[in-house]
Residue frames relative to the residue before (quaternion, step in Angstrom):
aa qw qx qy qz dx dy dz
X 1.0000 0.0000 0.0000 0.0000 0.00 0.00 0.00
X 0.2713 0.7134 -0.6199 0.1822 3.79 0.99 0.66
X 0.6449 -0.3415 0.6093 0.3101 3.16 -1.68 -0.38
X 0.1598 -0.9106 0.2889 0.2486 3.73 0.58 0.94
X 0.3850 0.4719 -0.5432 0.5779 3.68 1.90 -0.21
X 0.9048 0.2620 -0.2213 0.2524 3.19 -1.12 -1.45
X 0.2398 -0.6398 0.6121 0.3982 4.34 1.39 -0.45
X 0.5101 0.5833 -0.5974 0.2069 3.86 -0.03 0.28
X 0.4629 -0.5803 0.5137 0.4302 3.89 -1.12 0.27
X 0.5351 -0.4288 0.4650 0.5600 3.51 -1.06 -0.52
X 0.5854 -0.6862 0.3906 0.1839 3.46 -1.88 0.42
X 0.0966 -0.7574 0.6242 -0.1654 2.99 -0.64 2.34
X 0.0178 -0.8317 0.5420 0.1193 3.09 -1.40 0.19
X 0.6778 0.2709 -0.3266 0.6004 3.61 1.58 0.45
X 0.5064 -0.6093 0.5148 0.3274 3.22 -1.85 0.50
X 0.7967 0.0370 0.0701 0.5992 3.67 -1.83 -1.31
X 0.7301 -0.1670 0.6291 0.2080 2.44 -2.03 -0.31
X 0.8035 0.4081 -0.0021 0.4335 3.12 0.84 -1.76
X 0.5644 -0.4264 0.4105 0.5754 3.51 1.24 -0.31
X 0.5899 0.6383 -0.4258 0.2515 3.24 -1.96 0.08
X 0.7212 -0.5551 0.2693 0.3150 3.24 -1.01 1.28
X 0.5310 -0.6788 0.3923 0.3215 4.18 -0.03 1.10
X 0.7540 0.4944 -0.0787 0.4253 3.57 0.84 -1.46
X 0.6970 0.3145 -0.3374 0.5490 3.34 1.45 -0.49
X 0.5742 0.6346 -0.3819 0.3488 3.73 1.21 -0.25
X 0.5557 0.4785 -0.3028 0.6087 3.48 1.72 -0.57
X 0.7355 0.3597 -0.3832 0.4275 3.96 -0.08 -0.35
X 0.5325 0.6734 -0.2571 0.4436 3.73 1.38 -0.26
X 0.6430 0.5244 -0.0844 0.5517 2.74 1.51 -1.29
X 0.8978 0.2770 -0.1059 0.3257 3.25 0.95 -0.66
X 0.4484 0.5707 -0.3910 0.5660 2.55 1.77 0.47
X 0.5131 0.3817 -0.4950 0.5882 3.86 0.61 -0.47
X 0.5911 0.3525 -0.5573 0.4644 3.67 -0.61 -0.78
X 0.8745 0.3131 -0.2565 0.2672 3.26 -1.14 -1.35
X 0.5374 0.4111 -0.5440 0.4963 4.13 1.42 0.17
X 0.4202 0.5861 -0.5095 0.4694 4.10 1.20 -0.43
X 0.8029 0.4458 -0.2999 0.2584 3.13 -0.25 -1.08
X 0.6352 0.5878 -0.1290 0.4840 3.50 1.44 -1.26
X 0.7482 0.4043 -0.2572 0.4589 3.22 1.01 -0.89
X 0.7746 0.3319 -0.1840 0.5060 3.67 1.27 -0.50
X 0.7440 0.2847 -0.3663 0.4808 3.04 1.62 1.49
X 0.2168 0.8799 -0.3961 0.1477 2.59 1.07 1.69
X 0.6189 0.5083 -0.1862 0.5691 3.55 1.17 -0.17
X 0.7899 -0.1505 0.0692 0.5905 3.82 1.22 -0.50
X 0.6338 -0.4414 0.4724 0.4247 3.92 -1.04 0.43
X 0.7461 -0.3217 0.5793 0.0653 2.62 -1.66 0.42
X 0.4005 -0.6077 0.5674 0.3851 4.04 -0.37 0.70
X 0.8753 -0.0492 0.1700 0.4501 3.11 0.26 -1.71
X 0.3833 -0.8451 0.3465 0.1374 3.25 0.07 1.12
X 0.3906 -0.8189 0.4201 -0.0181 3.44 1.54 0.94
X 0.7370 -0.4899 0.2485 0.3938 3.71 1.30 0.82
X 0.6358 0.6617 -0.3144 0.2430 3.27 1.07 -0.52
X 0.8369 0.0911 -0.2801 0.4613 2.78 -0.94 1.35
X 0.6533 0.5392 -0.4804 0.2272 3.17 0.74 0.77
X 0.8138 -0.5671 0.1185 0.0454 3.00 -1.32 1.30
X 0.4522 0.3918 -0.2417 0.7639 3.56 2.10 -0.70
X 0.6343 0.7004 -0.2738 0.1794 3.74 0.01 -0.22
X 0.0252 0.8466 -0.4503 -0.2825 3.82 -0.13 -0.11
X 0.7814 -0.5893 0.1438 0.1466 2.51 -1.00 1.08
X 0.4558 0.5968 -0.2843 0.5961 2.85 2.40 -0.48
X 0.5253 0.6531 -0.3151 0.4452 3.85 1.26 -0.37
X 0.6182 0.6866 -0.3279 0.1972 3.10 1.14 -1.00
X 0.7273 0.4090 -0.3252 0.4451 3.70 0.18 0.63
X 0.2939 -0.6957 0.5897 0.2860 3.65 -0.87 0.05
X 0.5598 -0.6625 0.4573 0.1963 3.28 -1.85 0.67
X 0.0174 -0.8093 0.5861 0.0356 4.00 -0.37 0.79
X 0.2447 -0.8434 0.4361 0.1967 3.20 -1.21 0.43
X 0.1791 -0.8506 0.4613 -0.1778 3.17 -0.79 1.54
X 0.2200 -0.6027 0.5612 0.5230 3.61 -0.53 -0.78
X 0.2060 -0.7786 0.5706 -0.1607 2.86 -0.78 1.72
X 0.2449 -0.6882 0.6800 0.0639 4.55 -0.08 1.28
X 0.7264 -0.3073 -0.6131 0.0444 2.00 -0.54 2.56
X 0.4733 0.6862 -0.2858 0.4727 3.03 2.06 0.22
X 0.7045 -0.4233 0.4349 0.3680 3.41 1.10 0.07
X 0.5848 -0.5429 0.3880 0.4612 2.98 -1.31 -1.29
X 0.4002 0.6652 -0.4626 0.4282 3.24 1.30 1.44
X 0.0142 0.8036 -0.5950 0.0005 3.27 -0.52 1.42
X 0.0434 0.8424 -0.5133 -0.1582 3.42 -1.31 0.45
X 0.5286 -0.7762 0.3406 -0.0459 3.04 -0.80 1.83
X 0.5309 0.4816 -0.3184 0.6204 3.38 0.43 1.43
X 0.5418 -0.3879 0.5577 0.4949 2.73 -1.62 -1.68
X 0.0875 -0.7570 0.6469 -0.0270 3.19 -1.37 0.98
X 0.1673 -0.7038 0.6201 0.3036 3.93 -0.62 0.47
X 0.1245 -0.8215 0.5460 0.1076 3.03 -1.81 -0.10
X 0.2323 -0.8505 0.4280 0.1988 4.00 -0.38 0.34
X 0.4339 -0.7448 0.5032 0.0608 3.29 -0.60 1.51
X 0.0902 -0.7900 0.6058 -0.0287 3.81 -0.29 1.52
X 0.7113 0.3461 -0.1873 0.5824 3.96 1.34 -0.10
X 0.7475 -0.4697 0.3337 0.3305 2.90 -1.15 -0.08
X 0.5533 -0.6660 0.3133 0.3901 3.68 -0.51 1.10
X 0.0025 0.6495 -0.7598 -0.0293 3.87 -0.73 0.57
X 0.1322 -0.6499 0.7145 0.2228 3.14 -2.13 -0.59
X 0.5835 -0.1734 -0.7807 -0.1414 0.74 -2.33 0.35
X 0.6648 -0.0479 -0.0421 0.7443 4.71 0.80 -0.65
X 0.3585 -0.5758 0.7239 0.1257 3.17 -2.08 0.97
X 0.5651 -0.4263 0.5250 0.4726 3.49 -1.77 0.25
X 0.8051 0.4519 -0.2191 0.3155 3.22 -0.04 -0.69
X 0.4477 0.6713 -0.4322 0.4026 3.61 1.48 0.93
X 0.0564 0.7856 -0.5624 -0.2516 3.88 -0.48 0.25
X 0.4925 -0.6135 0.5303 0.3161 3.80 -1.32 0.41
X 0.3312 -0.6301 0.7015 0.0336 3.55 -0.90 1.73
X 0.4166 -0.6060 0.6497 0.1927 3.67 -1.75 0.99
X 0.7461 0.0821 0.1459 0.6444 3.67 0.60 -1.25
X 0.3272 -0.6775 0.6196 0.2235 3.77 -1.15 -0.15
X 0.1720 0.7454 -0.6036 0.2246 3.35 0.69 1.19
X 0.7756 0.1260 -0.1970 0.5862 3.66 0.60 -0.85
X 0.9174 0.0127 -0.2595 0.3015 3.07 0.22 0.20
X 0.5967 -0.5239 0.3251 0.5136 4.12 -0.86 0.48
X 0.4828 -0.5554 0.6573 0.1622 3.35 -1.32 0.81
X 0.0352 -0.8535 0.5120 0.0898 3.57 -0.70 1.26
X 0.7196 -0.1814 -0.0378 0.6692 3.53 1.48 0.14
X 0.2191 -0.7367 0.6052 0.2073 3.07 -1.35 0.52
X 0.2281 -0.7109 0.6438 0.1674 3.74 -0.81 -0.08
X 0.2526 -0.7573 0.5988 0.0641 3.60 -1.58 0.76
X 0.4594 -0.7995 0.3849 -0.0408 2.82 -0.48 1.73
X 0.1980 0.8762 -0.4214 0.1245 4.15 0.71 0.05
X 0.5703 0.6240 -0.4626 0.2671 3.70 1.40 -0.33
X 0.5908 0.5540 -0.4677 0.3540 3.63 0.16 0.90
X 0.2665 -0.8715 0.3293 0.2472 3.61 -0.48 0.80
X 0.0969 -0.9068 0.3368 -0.2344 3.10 -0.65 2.41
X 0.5749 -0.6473 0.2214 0.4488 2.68 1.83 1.45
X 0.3311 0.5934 -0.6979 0.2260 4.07 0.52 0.62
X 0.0417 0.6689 -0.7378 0.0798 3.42 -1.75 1.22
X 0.5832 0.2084 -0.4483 0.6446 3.38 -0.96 1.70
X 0.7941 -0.5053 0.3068 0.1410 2.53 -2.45 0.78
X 0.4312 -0.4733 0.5979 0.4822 3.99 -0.95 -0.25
X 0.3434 -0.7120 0.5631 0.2410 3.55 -1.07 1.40
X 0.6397 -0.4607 0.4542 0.4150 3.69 -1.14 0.51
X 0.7320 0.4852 -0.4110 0.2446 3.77 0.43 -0.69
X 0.3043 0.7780 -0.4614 0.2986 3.62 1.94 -0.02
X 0.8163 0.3599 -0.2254 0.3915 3.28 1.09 -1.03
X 0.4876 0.4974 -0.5032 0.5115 3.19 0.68 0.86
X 0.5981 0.5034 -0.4781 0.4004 3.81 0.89 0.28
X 0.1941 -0.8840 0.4192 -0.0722 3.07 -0.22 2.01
X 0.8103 0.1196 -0.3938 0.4172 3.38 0.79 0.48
X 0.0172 0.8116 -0.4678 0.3495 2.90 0.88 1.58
X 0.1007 -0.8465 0.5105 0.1127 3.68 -0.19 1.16
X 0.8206 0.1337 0.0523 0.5532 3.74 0.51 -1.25
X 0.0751 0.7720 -0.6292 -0.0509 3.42 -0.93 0.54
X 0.4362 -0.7073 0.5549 -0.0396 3.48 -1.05 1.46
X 0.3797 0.7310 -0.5600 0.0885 3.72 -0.25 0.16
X 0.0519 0.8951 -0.4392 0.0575 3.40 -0.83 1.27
X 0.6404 0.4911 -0.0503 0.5883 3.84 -0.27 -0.04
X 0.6133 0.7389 -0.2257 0.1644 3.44 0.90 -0.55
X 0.0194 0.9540 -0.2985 0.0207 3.50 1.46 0.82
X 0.7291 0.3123 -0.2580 0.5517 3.42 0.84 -0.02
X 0.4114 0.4967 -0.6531 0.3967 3.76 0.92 0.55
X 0.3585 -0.5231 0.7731 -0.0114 2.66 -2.43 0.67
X 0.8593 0.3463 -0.2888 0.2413 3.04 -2.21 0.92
X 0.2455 -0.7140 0.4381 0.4879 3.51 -0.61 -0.26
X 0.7959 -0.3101 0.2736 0.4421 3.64 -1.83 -0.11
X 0.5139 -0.6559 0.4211 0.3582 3.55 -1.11 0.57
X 0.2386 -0.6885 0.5991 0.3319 3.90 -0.99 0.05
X 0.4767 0.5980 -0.5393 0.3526 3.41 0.94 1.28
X 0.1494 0.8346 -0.4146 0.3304 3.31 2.02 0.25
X 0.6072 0.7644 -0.1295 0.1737 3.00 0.41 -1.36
X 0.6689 0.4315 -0.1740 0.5798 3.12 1.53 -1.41
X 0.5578 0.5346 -0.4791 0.4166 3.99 1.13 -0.28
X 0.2176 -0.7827 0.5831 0.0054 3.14 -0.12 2.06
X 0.5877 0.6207 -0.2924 0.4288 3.66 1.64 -0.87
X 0.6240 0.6803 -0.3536 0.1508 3.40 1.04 -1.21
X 0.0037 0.8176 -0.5651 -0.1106 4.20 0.06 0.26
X 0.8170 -0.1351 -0.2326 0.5101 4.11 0.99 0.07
X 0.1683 -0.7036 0.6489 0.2359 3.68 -1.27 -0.07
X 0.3250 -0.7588 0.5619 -0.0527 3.46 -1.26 0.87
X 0.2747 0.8958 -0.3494 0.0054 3.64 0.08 0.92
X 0.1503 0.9003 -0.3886 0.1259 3.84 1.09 0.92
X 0.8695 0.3967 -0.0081 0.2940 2.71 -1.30 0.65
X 0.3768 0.7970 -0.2998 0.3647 3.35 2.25 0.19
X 0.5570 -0.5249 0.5748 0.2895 3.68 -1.56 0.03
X 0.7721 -0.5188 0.3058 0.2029 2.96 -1.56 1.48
X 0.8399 0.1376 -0.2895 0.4380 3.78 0.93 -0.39
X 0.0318 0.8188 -0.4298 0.3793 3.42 1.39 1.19
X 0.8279 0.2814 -0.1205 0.4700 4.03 -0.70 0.14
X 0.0035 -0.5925 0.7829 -0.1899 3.37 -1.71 0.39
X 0.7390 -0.3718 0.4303 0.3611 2.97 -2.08 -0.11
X 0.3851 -0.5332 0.5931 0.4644 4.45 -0.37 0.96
X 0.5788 -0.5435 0.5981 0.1092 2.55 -1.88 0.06
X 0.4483 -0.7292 0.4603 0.2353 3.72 -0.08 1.75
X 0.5475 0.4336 -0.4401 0.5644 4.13 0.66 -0.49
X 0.6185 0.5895 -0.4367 0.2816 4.24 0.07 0.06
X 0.6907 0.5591 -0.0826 0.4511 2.95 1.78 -0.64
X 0.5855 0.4489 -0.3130 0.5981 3.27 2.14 -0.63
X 0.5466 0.6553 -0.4528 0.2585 3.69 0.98 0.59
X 0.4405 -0.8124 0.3112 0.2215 3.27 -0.22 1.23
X 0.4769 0.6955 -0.2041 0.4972 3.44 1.65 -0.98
X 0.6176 0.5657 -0.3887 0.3840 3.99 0.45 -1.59
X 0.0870 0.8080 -0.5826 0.0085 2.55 -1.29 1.05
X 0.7547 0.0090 -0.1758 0.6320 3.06 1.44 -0.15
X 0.1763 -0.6975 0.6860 0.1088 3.45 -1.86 0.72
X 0.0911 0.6849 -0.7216 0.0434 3.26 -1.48 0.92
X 0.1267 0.6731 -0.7274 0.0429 2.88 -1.00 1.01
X 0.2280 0.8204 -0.5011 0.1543 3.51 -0.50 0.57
X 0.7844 0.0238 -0.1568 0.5996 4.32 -1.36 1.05
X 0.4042 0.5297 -0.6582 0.3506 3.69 0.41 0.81
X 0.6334 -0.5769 0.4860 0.1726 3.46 -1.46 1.49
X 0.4485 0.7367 -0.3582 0.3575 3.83 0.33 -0.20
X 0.0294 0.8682 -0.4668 -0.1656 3.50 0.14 0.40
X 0.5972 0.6041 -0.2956 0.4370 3.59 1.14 0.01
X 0.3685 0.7793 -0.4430 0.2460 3.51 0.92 0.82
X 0.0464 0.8779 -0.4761 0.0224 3.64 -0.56 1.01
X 0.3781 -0.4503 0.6709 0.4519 3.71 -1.29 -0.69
X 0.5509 -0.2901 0.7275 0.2883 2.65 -2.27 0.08
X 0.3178 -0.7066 0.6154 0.1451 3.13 -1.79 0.61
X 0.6414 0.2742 -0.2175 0.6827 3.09 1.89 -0.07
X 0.1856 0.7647 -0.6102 0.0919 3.49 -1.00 0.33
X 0.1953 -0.8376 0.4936 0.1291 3.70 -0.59 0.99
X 0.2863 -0.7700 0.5640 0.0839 3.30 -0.38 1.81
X 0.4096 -0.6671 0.6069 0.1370 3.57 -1.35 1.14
X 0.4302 -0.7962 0.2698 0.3290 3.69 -0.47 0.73
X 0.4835 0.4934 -0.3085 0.6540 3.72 1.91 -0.41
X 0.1564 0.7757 -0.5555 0.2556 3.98 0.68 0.69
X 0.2287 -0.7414 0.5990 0.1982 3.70 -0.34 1.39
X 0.4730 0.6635 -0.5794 0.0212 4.14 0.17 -0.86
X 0.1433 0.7387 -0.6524 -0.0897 3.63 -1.08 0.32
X 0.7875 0.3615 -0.2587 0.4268 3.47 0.52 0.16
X 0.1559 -0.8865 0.4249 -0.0967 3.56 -0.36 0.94
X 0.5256 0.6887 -0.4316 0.2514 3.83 1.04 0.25
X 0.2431 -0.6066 0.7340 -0.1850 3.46 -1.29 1.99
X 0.4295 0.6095 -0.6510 0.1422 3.45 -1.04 0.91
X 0.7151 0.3417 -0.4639 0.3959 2.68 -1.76 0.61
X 0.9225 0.0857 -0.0335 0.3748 3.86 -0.84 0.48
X 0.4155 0.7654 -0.3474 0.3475 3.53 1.12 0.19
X 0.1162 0.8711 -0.4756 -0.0396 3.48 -0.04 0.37
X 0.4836 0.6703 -0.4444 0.3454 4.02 -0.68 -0.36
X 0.5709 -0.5054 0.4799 0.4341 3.56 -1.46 -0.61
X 0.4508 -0.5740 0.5861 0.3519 3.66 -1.23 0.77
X 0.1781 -0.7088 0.6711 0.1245 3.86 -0.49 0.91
X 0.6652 -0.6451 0.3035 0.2220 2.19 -2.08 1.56
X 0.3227 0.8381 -0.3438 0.2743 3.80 1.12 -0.47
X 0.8126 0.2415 -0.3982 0.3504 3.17 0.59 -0.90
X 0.3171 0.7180 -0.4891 0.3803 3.82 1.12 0.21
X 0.6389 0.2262 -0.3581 0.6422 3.97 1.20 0.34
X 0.4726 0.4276 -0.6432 0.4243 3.41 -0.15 1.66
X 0.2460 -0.8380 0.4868 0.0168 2.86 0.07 1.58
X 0.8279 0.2507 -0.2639 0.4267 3.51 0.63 -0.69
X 0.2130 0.8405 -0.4207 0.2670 3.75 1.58 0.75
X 0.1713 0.8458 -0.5050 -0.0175 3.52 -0.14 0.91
X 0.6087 0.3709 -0.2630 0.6501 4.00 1.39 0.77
X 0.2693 0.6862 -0.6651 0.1195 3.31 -0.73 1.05
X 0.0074 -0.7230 0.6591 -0.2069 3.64 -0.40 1.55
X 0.0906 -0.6791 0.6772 -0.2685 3.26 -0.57 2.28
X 0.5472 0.6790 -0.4468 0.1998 3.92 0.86 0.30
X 0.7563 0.2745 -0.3054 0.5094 3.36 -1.41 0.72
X 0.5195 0.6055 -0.4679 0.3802 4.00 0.53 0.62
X 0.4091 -0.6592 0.5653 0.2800 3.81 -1.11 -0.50
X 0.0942 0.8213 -0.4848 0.2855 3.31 0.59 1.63
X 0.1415 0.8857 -0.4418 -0.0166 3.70 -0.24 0.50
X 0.4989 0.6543 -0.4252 0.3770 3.57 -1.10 -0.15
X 0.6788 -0.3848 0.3876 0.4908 3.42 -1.24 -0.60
X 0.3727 -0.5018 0.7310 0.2738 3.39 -1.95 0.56
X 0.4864 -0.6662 0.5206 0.2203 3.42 -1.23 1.23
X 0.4689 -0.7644 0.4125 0.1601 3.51 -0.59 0.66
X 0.4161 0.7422 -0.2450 0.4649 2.85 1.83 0.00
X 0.7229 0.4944 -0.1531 0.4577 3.02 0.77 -1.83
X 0.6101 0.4464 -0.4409 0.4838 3.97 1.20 0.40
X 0.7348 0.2922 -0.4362 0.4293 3.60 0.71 0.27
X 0.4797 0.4735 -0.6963 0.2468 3.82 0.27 1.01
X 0.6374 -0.5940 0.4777 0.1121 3.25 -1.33 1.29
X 0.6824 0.5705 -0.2450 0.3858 3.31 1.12 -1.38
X 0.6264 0.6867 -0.2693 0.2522 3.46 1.03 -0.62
X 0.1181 0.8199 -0.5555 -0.0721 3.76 -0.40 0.38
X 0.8648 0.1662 -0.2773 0.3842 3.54 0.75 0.83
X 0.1175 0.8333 -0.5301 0.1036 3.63 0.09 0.66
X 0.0802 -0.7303 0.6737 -0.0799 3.37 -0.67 1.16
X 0.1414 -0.8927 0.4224 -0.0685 3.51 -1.34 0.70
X 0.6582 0.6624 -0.1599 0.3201 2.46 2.14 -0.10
X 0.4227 0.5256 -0.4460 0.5884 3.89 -0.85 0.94
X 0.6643 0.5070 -0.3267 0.4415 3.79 0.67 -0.01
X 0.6233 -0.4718 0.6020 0.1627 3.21 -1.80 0.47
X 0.4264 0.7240 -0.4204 0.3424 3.72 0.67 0.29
């Protein structure tokens, strides 16, 4: 992705979030993007190719701007990837008080988030290197009828990640989540919900960290298996909506003494 007269990248000049050399934090960056991009166009382009991969560009550029009603921008949506700098304190999934950086020349990029809720012909799987996009806060994928596979268990390593969003997907879309989603301290919210897939599960095992941020849980439509007993250590979980799916077996007994909870619904299940 140089700049093919001059071979320069576009102009950066800080790394992570986390620290780290500026120049290797941009080719990192762009190489997970640009296997995303390859791997969910393998059979046809992209509608709109939302910037990717292009070379005068940063990578924070990647995406174009549509207009929608868009929580909290109005009716400004951008579609892609978009970075952003955090002048308050970190909330989720975006604070008022976030502004949207083109490039991180003047200033450090403090997370970016991937934007996908617009249907844009992605076909094939999410490549494994997504999960290695560490400051990666939110990821959005919607509309998506011609993905494939389930989610990587390289997730895991988005130590940054705080929600994921999945609606509204193609029939060979889903699998069993990935059990590393759960050792993220950061999650905070899951939605996965009217995505066409019929092979959607938990883990029956999943190692919960004890500073665990989850409070929101909602999974409908197409889930099947047992609700394991695990999630009864999300302590600070205060939404678990499991309705209209094809869960069966016992309700852990567990899952009636987190305190934290103020809505659980169950209904539509095999239970």
């Amino acid at each position: 992705n140089q700049d093919p007269v001059s071979g320069n990248l576009p102009k950066q000049k800080h790394g992570f979030r986390l620290g780290g050399n500026a120049g290797e934090a941009q080719v990192t960056r762009r190489y997970i993007l640009a296997t995303l991009s390859y791997s969910t166009s393998q059979s046809s382009p992209w509608n709109d190719s939302l910037n990717f991969l292009s070379p005068d560009l940063h990578e924070c550029n990647w995406h174009r701007n549509y207009t929608r009603q868009n929580f909290p921008f109005g009716n400004f949506d951008p579609v892609g990837v978009f970075c952003i700098i955090d002048k308050g304190e970190l909330s989720s999934p975006i604070s008022f008080t976030e502004e949207i950086i083109l490039n991180d020349e003047n200033y450090p990029l403090r997370y970016l988030e991937l934007n996908l809720r617009i249907d844009n012909n992605l076909n094939g799987p999410l490549p494994l290197e997504i999960g290695h996009l560490i400051d990666c806060k939110a990821i959005g994928i919607e509309s998506a009828l011609r993905l494939t596979g389930p989610l990587p268990q390289t997730m895991g390593n988005m130590t940054s990640l705080l929600s994921m969003a999945l609606i509204l997907n193609g029939p060979d879309f889903g699998g069993e989540l990935p059990s590393s989603l759960f050792r993220l301290k950061n999650l905070t919210y899951i939605t996965i919900q009217f995505n066409l897939g019929k092979d959607w599960s938990l883990p029956s095992n999943a190692q919960i960290s004890d500073d665990t941020q989850l409070q929101q849980i909602v999974l409908k439509n197409n889930f099947s298996g047992k609700i394991p007993s695990w999630i009864a250590k999300l302590k600070k979980l205060q939404t678990l909506d499991l309705t209209m799916n094809n869960f069966q077996g016992v309700i852990p007994e567990a899952i009636g003494d987190l305190s934290s909870v103020k809505y659980l619904n169950l209904l539509g299940n095999n239970l």
